[in-house]
C-alpha positions in Angstrom: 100.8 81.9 108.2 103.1 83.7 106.0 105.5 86.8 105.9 105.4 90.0 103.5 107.3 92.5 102.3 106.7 95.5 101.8 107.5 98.6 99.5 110.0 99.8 101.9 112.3 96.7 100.4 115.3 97.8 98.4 115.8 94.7 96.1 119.5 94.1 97.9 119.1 90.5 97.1 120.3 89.7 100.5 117.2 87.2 101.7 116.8 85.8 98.9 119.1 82.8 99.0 118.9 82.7 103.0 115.2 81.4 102.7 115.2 77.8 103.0 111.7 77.2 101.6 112.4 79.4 98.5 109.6 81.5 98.9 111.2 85.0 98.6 111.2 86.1 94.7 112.2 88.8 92.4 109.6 91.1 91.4 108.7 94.8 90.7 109.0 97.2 92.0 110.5 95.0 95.2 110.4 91.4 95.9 108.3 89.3 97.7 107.2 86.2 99.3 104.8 83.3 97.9 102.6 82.7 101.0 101.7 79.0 99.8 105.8 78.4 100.3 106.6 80.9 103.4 107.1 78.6 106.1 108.7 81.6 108.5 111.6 78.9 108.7 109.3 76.9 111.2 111.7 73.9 111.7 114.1 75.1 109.7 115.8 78.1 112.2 114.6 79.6 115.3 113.8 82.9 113.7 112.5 84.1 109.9 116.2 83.9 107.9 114.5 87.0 105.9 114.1 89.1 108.5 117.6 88.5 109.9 119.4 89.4 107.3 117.3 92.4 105.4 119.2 95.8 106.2 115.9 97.8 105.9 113.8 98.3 108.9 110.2 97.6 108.8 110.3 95.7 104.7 109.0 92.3 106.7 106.1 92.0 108.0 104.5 89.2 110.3 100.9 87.5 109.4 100.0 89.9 111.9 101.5 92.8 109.4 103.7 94.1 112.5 107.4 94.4 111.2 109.9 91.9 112.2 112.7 94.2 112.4 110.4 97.3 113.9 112.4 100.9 113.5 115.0 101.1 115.8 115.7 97.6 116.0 118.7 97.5 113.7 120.3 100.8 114.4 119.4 100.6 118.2 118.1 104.0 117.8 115.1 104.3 119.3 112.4 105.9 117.3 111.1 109.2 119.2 115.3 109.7 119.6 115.6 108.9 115.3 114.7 112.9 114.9 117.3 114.2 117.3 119.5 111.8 116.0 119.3 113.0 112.7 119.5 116.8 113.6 123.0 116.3 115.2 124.0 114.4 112.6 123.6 116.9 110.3 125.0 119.6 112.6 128.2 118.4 112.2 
């Protein structure tokens, strides 16, 4: 099994020294992760380092191809409220 990433990733750099099997790398147009290395930190941490530290919800994806951080899980904003969110927002 291995994680992805997906187009939604930013390049912030941020996962990849945080992966302890060194399968995250730099690539265009966003980085990704060498399946043969991704051990999704299995013995290593409790949960994928990657996912735990990438500010962008929905860039990792499971083997499954579910997101690790789904939308909503990093601003606590739940996702039928994001559109409401973002009208008062810019109300002000």
């Amino acid at each position: 099994m291995a994680l992805s990433i997906v187009a939604s990733c930013v390049n912030c750099w941020a996962c990849l020294d945080v992966c302890p099997s060194n399968a995250i790398v730099s690539a265009e147009p966003h980085f990704l992760i060498e399946s043969k290395n991704c051990t999704e930190c299995e013995g290593d941490y409790a949960d994928p380092q990657c996912a735990s530290i990438c500010p962008i919800e929905g860039a990792i994806l499971n083997a499954f191809g579910d997101p690790i951080n789904p939308e909503g899980s990093l601003t606590g904003i739940k996702p039928e409220l994001k559109g409401d969110a973002l009208k008062e927002i810019q109300a002000r």
